[in-house]
C-alpha positions as CSV (number, residue, x, y, z in Angstrom):
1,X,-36.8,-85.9,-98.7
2,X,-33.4,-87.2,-98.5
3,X,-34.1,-90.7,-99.0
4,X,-32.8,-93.9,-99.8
5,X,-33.2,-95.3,-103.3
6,X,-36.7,-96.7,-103.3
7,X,-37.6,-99.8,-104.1
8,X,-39.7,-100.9,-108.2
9,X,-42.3,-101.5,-105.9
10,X,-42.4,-98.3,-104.6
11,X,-41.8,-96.4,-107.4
12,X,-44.9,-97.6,-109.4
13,X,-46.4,-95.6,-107.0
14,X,-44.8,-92.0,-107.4
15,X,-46.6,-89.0,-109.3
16,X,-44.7,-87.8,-112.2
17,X,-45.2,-83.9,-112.2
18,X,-45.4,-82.2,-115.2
19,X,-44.7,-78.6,-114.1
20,X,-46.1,-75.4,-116.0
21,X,-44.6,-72.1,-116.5
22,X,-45.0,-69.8,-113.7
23,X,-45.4,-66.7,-115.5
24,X,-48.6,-68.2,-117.3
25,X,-51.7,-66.4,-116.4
26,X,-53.2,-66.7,-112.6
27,X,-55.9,-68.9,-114.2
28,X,-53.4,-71.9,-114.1
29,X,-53.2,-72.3,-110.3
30,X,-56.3,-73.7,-110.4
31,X,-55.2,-76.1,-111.8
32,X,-52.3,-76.9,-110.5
33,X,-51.6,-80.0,-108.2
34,X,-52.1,-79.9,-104.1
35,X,-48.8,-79.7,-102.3
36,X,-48.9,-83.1,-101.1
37,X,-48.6,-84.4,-104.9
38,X,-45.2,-83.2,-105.5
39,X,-43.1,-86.0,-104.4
40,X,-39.8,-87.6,-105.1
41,X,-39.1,-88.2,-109.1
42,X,-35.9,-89.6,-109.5
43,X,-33.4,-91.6,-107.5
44,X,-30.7,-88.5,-106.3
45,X,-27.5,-89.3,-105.6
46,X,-25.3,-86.5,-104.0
47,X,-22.3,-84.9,-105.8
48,X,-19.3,-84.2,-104.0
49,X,-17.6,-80.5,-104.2
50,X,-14.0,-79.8,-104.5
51,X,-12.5,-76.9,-103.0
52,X,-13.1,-73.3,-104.3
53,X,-10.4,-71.1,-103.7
54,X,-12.7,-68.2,-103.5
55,X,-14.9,-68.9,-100.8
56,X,-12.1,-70.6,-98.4
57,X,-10.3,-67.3,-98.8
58,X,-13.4,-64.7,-97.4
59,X,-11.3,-63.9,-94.9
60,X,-14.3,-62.4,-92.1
61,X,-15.9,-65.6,-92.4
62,X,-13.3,-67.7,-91.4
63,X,-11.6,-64.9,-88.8
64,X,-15.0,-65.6,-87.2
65,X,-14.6,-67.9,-85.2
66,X,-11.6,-66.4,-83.5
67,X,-12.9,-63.1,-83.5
68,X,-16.2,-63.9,-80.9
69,X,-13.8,-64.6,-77.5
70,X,-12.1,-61.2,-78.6
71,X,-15.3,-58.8,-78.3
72,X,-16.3,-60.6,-75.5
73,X,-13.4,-59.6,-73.8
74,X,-13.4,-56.3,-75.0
75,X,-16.9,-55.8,-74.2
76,X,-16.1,-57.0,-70.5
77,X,-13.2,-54.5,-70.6
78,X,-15.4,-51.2,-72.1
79,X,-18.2,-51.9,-69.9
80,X,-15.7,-51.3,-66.9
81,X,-16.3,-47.7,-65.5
82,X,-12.3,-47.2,-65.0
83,X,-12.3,-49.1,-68.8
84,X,-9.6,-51.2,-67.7
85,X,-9.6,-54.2,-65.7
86,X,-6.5,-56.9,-63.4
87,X,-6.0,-60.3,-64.7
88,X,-7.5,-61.2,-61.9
89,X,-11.0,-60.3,-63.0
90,X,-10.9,-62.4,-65.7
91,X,-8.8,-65.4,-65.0
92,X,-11.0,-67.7,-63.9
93,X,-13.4,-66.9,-66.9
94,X,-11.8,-68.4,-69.9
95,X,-15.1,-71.3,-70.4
96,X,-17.3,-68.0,-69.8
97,X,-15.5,-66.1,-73.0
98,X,-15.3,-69.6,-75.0
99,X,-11.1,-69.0,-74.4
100,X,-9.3,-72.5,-74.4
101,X,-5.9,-71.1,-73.0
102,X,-4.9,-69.0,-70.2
103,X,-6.9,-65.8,-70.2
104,X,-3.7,-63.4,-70.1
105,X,-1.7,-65.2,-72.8
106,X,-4.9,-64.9,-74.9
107,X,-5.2,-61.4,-74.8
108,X,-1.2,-60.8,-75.3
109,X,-2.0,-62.5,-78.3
110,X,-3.7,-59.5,-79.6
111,X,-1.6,-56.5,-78.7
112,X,-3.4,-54.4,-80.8
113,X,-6.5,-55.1,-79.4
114,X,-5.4,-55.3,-76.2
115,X,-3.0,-52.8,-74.6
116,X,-1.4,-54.6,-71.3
117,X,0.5,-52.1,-68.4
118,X,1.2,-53.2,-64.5
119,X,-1.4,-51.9,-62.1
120,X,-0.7,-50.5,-58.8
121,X,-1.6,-53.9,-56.7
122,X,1.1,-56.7,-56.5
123,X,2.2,-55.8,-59.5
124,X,-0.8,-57.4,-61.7
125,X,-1.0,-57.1,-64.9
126,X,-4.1,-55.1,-65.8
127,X,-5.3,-54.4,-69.7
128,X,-7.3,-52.1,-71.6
129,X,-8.5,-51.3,-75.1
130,X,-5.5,-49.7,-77.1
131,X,-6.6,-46.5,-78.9
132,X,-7.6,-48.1,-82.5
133,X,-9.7,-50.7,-80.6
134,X,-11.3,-47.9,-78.2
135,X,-12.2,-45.9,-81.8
136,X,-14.1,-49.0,-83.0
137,X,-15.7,-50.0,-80.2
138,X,-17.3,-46.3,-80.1
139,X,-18.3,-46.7,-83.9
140,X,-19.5,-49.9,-83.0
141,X,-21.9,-48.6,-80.5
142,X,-23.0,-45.7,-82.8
143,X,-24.2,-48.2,-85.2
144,X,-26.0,-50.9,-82.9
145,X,-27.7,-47.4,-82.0
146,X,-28.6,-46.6,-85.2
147,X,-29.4,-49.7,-87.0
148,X,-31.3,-51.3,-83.4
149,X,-34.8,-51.8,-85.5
150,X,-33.3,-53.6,-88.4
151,X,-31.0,-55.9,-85.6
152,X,-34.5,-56.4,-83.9
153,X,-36.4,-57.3,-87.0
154,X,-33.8,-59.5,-88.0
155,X,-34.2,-61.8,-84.4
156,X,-37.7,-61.3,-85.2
157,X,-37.8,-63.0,-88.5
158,X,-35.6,-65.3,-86.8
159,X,-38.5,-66.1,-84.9
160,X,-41.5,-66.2,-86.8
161,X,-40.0,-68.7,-88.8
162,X,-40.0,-71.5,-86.2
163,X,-43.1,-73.8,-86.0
164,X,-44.5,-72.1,-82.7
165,X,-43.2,-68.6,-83.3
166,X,-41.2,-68.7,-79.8
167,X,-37.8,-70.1,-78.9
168,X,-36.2,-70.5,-75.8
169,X,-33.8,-67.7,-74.8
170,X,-31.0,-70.7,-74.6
171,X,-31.4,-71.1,-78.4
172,X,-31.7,-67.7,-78.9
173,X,-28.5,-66.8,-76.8
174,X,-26.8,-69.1,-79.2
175,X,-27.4,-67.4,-82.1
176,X,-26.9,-63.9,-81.2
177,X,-23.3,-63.8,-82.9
178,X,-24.7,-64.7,-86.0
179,X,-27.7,-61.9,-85.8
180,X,-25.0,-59.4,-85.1
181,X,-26.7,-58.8,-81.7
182,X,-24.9,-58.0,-78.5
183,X,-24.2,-60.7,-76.2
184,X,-26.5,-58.9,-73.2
185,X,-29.6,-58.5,-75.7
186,X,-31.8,-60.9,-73.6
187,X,-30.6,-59.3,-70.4
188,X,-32.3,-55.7,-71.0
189,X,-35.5,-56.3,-72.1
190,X,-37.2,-53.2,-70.9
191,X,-34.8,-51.3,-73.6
192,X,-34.5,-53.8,-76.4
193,X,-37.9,-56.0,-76.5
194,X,-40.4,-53.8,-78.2
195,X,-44.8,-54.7,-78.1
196,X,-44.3,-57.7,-80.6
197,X,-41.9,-59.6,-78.1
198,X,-43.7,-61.6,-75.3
199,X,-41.7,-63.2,-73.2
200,X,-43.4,-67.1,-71.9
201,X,-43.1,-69.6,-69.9
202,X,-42.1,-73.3,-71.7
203,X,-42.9,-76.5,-70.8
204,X,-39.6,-77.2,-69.0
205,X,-40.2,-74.3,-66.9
206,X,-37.5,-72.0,-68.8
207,X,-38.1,-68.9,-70.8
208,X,-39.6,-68.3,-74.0
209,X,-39.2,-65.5,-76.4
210,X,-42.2,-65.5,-79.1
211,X,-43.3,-62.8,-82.0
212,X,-46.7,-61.7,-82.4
213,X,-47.2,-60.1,-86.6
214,X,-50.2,-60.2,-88.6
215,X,-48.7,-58.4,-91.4
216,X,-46.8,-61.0,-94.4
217,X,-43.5,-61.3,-94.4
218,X,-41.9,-61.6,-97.5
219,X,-38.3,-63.5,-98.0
220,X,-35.5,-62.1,-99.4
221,X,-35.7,-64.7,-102.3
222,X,-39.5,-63.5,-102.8
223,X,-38.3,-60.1,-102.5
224,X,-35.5,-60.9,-105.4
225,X,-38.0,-62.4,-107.2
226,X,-40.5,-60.0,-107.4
227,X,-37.6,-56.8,-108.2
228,X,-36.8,-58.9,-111.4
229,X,-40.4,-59.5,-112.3
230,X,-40.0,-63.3,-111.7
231,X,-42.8,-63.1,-109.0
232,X,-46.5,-61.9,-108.1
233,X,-47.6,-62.8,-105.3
234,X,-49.5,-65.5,-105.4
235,X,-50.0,-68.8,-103.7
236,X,-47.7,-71.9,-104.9
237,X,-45.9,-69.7,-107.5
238,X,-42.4,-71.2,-108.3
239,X,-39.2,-69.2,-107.5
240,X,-35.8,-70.8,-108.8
241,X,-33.5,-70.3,-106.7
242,X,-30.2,-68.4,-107.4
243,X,-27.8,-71.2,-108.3
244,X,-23.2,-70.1,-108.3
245,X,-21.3,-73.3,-109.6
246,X,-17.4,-73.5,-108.0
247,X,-15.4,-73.6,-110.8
248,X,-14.3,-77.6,-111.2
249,X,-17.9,-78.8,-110.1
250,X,-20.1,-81.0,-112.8
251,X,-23.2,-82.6,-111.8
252,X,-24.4,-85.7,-113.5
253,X,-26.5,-85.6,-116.2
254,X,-29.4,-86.9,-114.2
255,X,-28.6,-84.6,-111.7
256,X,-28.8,-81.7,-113.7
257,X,-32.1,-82.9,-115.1
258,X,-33.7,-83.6,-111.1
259,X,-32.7,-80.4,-110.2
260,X,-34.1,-78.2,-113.2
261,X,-37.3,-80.2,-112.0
262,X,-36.5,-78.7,-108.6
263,X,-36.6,-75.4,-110.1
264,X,-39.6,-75.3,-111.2
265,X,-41.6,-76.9,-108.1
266,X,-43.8,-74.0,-106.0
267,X,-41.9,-72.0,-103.0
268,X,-43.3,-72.1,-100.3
269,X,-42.1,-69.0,-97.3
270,X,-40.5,-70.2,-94.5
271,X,-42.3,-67.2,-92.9
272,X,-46.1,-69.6,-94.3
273,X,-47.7,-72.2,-92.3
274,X,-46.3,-75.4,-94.0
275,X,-48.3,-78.1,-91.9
276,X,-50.5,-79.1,-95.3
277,X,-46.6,-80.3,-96.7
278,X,-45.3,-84.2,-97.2
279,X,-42.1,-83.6,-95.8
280,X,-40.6,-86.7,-97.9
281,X,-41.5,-85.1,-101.1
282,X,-39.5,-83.0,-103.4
283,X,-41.5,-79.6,-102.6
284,X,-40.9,-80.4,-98.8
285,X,-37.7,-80.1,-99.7
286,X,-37.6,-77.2,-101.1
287,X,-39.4,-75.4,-98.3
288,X,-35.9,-77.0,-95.9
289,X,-33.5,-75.3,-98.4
290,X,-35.9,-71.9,-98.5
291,X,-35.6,-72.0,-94.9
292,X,-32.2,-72.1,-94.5
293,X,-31.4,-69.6,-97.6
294,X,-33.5,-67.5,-95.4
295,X,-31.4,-67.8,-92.0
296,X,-28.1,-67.6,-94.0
297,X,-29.8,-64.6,-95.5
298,X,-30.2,-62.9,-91.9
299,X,-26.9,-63.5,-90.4
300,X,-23.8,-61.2,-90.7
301,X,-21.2,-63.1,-92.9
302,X,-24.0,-65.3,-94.7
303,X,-22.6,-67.9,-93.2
304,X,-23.0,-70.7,-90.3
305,X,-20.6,-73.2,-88.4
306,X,-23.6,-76.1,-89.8
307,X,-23.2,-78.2,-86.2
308,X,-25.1,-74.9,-84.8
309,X,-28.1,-75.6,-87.3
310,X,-28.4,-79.1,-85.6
311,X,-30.4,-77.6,-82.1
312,X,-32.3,-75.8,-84.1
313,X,-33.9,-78.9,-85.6
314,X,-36.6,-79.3,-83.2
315,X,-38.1,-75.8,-83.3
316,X,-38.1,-75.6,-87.5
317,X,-39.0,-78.5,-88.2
318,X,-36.1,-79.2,-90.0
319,X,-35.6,-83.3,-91.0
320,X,-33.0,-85.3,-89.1
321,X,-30.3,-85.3,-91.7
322,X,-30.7,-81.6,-92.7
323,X,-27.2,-81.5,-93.1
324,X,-27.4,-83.4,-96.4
325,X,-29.5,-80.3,-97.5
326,X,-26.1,-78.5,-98.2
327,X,-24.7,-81.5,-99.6
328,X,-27.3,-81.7,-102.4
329,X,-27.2,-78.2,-103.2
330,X,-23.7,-77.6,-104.0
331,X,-24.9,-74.7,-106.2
332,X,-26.7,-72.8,-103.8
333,X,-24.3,-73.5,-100.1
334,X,-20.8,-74.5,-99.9
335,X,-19.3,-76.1,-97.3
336,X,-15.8,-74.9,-96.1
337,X,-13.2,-77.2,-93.7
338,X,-11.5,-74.6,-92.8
339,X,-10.3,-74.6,-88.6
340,X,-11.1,-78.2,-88.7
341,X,-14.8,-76.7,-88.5
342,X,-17.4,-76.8,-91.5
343,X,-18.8,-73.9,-91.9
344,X,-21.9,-73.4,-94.3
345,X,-21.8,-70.1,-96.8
346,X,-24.3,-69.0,-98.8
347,X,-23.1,-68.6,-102.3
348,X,-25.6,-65.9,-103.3
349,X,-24.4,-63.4,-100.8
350,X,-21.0,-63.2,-102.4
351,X,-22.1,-62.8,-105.9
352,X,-22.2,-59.8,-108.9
353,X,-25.9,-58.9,-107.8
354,X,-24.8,-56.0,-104.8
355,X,-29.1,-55.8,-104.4
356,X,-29.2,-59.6,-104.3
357,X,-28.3,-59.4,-100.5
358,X,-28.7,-56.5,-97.9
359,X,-25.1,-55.8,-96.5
360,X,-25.7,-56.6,-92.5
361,X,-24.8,-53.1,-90.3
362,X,-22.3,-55.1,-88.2
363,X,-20.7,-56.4,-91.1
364,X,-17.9,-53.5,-91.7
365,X,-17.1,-53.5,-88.1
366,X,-16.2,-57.1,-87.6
367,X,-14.1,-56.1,-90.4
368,X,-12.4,-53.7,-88.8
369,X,-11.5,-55.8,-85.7
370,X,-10.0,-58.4,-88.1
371,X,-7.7,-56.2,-89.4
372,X,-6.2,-54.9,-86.0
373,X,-5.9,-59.3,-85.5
374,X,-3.7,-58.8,-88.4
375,X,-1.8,-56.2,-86.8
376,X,-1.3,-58.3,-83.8
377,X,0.4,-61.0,-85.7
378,X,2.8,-58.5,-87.3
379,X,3.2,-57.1,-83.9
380,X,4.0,-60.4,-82.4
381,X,6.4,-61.3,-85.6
382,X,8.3,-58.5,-85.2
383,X,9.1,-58.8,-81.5
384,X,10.0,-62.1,-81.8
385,X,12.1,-61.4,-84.2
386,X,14.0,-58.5,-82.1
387,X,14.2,-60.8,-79.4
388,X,13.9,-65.1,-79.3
389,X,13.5,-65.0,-75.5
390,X,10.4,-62.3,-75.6
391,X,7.9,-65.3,-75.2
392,X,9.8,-67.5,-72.1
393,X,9.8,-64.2,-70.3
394,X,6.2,-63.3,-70.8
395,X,5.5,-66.7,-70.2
396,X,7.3,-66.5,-66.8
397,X,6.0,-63.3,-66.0
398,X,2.2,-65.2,-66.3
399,X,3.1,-67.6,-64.0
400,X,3.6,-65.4,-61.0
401,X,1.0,-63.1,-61.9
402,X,-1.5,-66.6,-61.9
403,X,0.7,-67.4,-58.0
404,X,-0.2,-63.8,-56.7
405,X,-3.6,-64.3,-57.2
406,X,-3.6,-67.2,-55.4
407,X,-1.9,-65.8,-52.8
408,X,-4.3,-62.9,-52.8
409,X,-7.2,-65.3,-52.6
410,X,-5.7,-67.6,-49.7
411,X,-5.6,-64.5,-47.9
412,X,-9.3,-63.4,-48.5
């Protein structure tokens, strides 16, 4: 898998697979070749994708980004008994929420998110939620409430898929956002960690979270699969995967002809013990792109800034350059520059088949707090343009907020 070209010498020695119909009787799999056999066929040389207007415009996907330092702030806010906190409580905390610029002028970027007022102490300014933010935040509790199974069963999926069915909660942590999970999962275990979790200790001497199932999982491409009648069950069965071209895209003819090869190789689960695989041959690779149409699959927006896949390498089992998995399947993910970030989306999500993909519960919410970011910006628009000097004076009016603190803390 993801190879140089080989050498004449080397490619004496490759099996040429001739692949049968899947849908032949079960009889066949006997006959069918060990794992190990399928290997690498044809000399692939990646194809470069042009920009699809489509995909760069899915708006939640690419509000993402911005969106996580927001709910952690409001989170920190709502969790406050009075629901309202000082600057001061959060000034210092801008690596904490992932904010790059001043705390305060972050959050009066927002103002409809955000609701700022002068407290009673030195004249600070404190904030709260405004009222449209409040109403979401509510809704969004009353749906981590009610859809708190299918969240859990999501992380554990997460899980099971790795090669020791336990990750470390630092790994975990990271990918919370994606799993639609609250940031303070980890921290409450008695309420959210049910009699599959087990928490352990790891070989560094940090903590573990592992899965214990005996029942099968199936994936959501099995599952797919299996609703069209394009699958039964049954060991080394092939499964094509769904394949979207972006308009403008042509793949070489020899291209084409590898990858309709591809198709027909056997899927193997990322959920299945795949320790009897050649990881450098064609069906190795298949079982790297299953897994990560499965974790796409899981997250909220199908999608995945692609540098967070690389921790994730060790505890998969994914190959060094797993990256160029995306690459070569320009059909299945595409890859978006946006925010000077690439971010890898799953094309099959944002397809005509609705049943193809099972709309995550935090999905609509997200959605909702993208909108109000919306509203900020026409907020913002339309005071500058009633007055220039709005943003010197705000700007001056955070610098001595920022000195009374200090004062405040020379004194203490």
């Amino acid at each position: 898998m993801f190879l140089p070209k080989p050498k004449s010498s080397v490619l004496k020695q490759l099996f040429f697979v001739t692949f049968q119909n899947p849908i032949l009787s079960r009889a066949n799999h006997l006959y069918q070749k060990l794992p190990q056999q399928y290997t690498l066929t044809c000399s692939y040389v990646d194809e470069k994708s042009e920009k699809d207007s489509y995909y760069e415009s899915i708006e939640h996907i690419h509000k993402s980004k911005e969106l996580k330092p927001i709910l952690s702030l409001k989170d920190f806010i709502a969790q406050n008994p009075n629901g309202c906190i000082p600057i001061s409580d959060v000034s210092k905390r801008g690596l904490q929420f992932d904010v790059k610029i001043k705390v305060a002028r972050f959050l009066r970027q927002y103002p409809s998110i955000f609701e700022e007022f002068v407290g009673p102490k030195y004249n600070l300014p404190w904030f709260r939620l405004t009222e449209e933010a409040a109403a979401i935040n509510r809704e969004e509790n009353k749906v981590l409430e009610e859809y708190k199974e299918d969240l859990k069963e999501r992380l554990k999926k997460f899980i099971l898929m790795s090669k020791e069915k336990v990750l470390p909660f630092k790994i975990i942590k990271g990918m919370l956002w994606y799993l639609g999970l609250p940031e303070d999962f980890l921290q409450h275990q008695d309420k959210n960690f049910d009699s599959s979790f087990r928490v352990v200790e790891l070989e560094d001497g940090s903590k573990g979270l592992g899965v214990e199932s005996t029942k099968k999982i199936l994936s959501v491409l099995q599952k797919n699969a299996m609703r069209k009648g394009l699958y039964y069950g049954e060991p080394m069965e092939a499964i094509e995967f769904p394949l979207f071209p972006s308009k403008g895209l042509r793949l070489r003819r020899k291209i084409q002809d590898w990858l309709k090869e591809f198709q027909k190789l056997p899927y193997v689960s990322p959920y299945e013990d795949n320790s009897h695989l050649d990881p450098n041959s064609d069906i190795g690779e298949k079982r790297v792109v299953g897994l990560l149409h499965e974790f796409l699959s899981l997250f909220v927006e199908h999608s995945v800034e692609r540098k967070k896949l690389l921790c994730l390498k060790k505890y998969f089992e994914l190959p060094q350059k797993v990256h160029k998995a995306f690459e070569r399947h320009p059909h299945m993910f595409y890859l978006s520059f946006r925010n000077k970030t690439c971010t890898t989306i799953l094309k099959e999500a944002y397809g005509d088949d609705e049943l193809a993909m099972e709309r995550h519960p935090m999905a609509m919410i997200r959605k909702e707090y993208i909108k109000l970011m919306k509203e900020s910006e026409v907020i913002l628009k339309r005071r500058r343009a009633n007055n220039p000097f709005l943003e010197y004076k705000k700007l001056d009016f955070e610098m001595d907020s920022v000195n009374e603190v200090r004062r405040e803390e020379e004194k203490q």
